[in-house]
C-alpha positions in Angstrom: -57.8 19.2 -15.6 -56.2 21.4 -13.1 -54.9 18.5 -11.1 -54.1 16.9 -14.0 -51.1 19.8 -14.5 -49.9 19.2 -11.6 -49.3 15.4 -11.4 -47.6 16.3 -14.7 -45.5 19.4 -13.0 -44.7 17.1 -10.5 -43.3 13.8 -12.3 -41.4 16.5 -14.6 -40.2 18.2 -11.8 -38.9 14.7 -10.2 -37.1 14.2 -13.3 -34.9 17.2 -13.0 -34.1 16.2 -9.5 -33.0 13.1 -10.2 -31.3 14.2 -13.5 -29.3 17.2 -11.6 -28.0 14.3 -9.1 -26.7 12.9 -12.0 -25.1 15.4 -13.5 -23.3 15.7 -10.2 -21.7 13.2 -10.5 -20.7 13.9 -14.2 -19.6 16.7 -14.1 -17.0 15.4 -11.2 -16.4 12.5 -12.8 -15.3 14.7 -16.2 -13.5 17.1 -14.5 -11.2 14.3 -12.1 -10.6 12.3 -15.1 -12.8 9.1 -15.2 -14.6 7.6 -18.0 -17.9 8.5 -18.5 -19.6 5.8 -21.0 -23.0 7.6 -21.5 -24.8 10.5 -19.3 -28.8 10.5 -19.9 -31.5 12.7 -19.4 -34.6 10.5 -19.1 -35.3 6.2 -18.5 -36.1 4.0 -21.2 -36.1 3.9 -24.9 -33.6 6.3 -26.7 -35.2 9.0 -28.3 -32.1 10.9 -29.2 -28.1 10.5 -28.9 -24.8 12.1 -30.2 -21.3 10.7 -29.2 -19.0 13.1 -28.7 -15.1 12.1 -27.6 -15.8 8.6 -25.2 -19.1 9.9 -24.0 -22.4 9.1 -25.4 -25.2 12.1 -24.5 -28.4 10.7 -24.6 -31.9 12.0 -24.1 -35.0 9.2 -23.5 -38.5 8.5 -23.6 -39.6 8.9 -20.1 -38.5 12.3 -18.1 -38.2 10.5 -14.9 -34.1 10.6 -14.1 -31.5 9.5 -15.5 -28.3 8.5 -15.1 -24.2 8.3 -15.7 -22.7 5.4 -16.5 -18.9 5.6 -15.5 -16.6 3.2 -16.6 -15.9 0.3 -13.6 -18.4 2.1 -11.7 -19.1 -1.8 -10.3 -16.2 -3.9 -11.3 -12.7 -3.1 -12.4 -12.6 -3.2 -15.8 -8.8 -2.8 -16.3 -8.7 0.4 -17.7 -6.7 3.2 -16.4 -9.4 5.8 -15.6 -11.9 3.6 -14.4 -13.8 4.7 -11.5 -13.0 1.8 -9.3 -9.0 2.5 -9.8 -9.5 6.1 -8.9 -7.9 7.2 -5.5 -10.2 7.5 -2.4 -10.6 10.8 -2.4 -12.1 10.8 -5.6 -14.2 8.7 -5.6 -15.9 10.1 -2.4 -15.9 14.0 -4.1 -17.6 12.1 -7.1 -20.1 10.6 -5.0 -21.1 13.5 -2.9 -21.6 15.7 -5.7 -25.1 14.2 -6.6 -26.8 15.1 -3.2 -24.4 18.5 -3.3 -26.1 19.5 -6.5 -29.8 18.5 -4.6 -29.2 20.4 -1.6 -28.4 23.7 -4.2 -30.9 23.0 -6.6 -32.9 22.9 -3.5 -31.4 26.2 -1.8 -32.1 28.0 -5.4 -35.4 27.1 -5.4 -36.4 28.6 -1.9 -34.4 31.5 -2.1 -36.2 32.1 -5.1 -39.8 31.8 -3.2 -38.5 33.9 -0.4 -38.0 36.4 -2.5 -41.3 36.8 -3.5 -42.5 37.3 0.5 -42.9 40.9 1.6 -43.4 40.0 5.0 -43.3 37.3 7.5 -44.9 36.8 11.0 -41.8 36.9 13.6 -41.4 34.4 16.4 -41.7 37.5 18.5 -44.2 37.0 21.5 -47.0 39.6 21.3 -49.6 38.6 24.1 -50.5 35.4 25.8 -53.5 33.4 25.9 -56.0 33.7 29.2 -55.1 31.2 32.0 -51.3 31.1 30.9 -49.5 30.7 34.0 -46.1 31.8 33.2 -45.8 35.2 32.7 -43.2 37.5 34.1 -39.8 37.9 34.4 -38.7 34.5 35.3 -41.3 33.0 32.7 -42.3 35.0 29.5 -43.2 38.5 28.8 -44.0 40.1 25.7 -41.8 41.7 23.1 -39.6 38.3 24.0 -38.0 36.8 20.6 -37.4 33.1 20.8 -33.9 32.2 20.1 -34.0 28.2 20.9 -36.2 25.8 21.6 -34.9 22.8 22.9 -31.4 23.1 21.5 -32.9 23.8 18.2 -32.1 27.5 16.5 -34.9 29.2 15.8 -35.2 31.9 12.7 -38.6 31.6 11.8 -41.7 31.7 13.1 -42.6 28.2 11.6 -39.4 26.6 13.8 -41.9 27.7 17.0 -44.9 25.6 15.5 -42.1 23.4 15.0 -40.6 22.4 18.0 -42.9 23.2 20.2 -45.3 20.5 18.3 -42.7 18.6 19.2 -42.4 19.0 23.0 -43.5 15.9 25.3 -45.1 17.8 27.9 -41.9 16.9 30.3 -40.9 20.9 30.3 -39.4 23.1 27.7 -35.8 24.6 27.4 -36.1 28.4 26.1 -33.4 31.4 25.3 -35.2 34.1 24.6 -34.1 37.9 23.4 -35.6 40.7 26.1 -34.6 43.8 25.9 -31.3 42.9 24.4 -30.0 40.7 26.3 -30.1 36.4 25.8 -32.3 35.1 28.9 -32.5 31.3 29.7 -35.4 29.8 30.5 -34.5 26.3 31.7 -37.4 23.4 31.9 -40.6 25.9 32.1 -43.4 23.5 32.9 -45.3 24.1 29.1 -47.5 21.8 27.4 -50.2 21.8 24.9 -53.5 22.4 26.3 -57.1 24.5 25.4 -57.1 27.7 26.2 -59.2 31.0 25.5 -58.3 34.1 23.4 -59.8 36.5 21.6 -63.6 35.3 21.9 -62.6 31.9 21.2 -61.4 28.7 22.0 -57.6 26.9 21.0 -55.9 24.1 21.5 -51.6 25.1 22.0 -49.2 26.7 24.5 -50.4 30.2 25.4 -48.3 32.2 23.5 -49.4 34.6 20.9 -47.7 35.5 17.8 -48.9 38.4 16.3 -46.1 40.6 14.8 -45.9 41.0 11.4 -42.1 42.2 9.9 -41.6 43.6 6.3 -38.6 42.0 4.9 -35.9 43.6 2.9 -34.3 42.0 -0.4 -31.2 40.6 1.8 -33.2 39.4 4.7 -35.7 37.4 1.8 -32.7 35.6 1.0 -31.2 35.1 4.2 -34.9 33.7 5.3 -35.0 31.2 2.3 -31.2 30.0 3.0 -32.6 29.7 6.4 -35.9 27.4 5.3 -33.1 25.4 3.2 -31.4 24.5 6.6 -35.0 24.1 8.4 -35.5 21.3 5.2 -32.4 19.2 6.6 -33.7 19.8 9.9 -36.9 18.2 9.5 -35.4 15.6 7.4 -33.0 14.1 10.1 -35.9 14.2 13.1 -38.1 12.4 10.1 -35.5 9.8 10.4 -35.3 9.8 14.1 -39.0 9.6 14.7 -38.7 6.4 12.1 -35.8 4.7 14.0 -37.9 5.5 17.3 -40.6 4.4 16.5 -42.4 7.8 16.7 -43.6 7.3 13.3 -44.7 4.6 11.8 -43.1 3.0 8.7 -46.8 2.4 7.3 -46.5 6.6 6.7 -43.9 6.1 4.8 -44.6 7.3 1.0 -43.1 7.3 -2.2 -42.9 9.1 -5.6 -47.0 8.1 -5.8 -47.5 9.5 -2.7 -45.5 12.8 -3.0 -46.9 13.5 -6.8 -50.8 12.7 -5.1 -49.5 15.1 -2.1 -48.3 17.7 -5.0 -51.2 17.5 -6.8 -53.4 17.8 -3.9 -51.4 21.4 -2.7 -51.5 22.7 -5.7 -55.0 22.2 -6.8 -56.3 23.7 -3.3 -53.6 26.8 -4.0 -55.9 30.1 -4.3 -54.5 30.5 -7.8 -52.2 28.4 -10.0 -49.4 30.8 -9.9 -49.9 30.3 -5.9 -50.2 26.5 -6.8 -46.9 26.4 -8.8 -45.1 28.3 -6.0 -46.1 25.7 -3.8 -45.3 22.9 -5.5 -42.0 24.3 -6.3 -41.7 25.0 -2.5 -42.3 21.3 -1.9 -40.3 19.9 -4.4 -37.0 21.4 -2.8 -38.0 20.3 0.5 -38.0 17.2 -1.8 -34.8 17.4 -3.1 -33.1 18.5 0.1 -34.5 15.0 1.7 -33.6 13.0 -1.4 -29.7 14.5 -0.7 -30.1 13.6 2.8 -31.6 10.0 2.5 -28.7 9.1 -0.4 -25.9 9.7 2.0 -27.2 7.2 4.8 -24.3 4.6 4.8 -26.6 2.4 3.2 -25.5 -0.2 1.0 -26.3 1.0 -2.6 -26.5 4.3 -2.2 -23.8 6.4 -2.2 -23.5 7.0 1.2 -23.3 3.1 1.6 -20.8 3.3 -1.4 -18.0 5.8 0.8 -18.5 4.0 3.9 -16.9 1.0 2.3 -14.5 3.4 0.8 -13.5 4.4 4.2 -14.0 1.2 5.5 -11.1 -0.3 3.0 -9.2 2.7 3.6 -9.1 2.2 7.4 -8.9 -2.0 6.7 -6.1 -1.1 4.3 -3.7 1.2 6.9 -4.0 -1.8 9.3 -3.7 -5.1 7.7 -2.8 -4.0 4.2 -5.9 -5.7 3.0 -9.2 -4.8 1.3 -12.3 -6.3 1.3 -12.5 -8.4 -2.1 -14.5 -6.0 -4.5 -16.7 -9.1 -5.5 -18.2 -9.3 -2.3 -18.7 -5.3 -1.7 -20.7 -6.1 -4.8 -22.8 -8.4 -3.3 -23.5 -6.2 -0.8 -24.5 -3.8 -3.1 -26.5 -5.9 -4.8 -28.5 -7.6 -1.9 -29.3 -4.2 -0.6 -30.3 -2.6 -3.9 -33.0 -5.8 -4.4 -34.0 -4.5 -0.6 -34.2 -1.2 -1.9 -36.7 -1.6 -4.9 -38.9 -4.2 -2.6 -39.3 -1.7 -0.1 -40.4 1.0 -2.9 -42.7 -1.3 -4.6 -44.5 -2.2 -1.2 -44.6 1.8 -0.1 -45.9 2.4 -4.0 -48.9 0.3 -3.5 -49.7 1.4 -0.5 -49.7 4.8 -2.2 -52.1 3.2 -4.2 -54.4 1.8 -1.6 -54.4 5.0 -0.1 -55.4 7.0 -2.5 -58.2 4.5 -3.6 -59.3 4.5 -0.4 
């Protein structure tokens, strides 16, 4: 029953991302001056509307999305304030407020869980495990604080499990904070190994994190606008370990996946206020990646949508010509059929997987 709640918090919860994306892009649309024909809360069947002035408000059966429908949106339809006659400018301010509203509804929510953490563990190095070999003032001493890892900030003891996950074993780039001053630690030969500590046995780097920081009102919300950036972060290497080949596109997983994921953390949570913390936690990693992934330049999505803007825009300053909007639609098109292939393949191997 419990897990039952949370599949349902989940889809729900999935809705409101999708539905604040659109609203995005109403809002915009309203305020710049375009047509809107309807804006819905919900797919399918109508289960209540109201027109009011040239917009239809709508709310429908299933709380999975929704959507606004601007006029010309696809073709030019000949009227004035059409989306497809607006200026460049825009059109691209329309079409970035969807994922602008994600990554805030996403910011919100984590700022809000921060808030609720007394104290965090500080990427503050408080004793090393036995055999490490690079202790001392031209390795690591305690009381360091790591600033960077391999280019990448660190504010958070998670961003050390992070990136040093991460490291190949070829040598790791540090800046650490000693005594007040920013020291360098340029290709220190590091790499996951077994080591001893503390009676027992461990698989890592060597370094111990043991401090434990209480954490005023300010610095909660500093830490959760932090974790907000960490979620883009993790988002883009996602994408890199994909193009790379790090990770495998068979790991790829969709709305089945994530609710079964969702369900999963929350029903393991200690208690189901604990469980609805985490699954709200989650979901605006969620909606940060969902922000991310709709600004690829990918045809279809609305990244894909304002490289062509800027495509005709640089076409147009050199030739005076556009590409025909017939075609772009094509395009569109092609790629959106793409699109909904690749998410019914990943949805049944959701399927598979949790069967198996």
């Amino acid at each position: 029953m419990e897990r039952i709640l949370y599949i349902l918090l989940a889809i729900i919860l999935f809705g409101v991302l999708i539905a604040i994306h659109e609203f995005g892009h109403f809002f915009t649309a309203k305020l710049l001056g375009v047509k809107v024909n309807e804006f819905a809360i919900g797919m399918g069947p109508t289960l209540w509307s109201r027109q009011k002035g040239e917009t239809l408000y709508s709310l429908r059966a299933f709380p999975v999305g929704g959507f606004c429908a601007m006029e010309g949106e696809d073709e030019d339809t000949g009227d004035p304030r059409a989306f497809s006659r607006q200026a460049g400018w825009k059109k691209i301010i329309i079409l970035c407020a969807g994922s602008a509203m994600n990554i805030l509804l996403g910011l919100l929510i984590t700022v809000v869980v921060f808030l609720g953490i007394s104290q965090t563990r500080a990427p503050v190095i408080t004793d090393f495990a036995q055999g490490f070999q690079h202790q001392g003032e031209t390795g690591l001493m305690a009381g360091d604080r790591i600033l960077n890892i391999d280019g990448h900030a660190v504010w958070m003891y998670s961003d050390v499990q992070t990136y040093l996950s991460r490291n190949d074993g070829q040598g790791i780039d540090l800046i650490v904070e000693r005594d007040g001053a920013r020291v360098a630690l340029d290709d220190l030969p590091m790499s996951r190994m077994r080591y001893s500590y503390d009676g027992g046995e461990y698989e890592g780097f060597g370094l111990m994190f043991n401090q434990v920081d209480d954490l005023s009102i300010p610095q909660r919300m500093a830490l959760g606008c932090a974790q907000s950036v960490n979620f883009v972060r993790l988002v883009w290497m996602s994408l890199g370990d994909l193009v790379t080949g790090r990770v495998a596109v068979s790991q790829l997983s969709g709305v089945i996946g994530v609710v079964d994921v969702v369900s999963e953390m929350g029903a393991a949570s200690e208690s189901v206020a604990m469980g609805i913390q985490n699954v709200f936690y989650f979901m605006a990693l969620i909606a940060v990646n969902l922000a991310v992934m709709n600004m690829l330049p990918i045809p279809a999505l609305d990244g894909g949508r304002i490289f062509f803007i800027l495509l005709n825009g640089i076409l147009y300053f050199v030739s005076r010509r556009r590409i025909p909007e017939k075609y772009e639609s094509y395009v569109h098109a092609g790629a959106f059929v793409l699109l909904l292939t690749l998410m019914a393949v990943v949805a049944l191997h959701d399927v598979w997987n949790i069967i198996s």
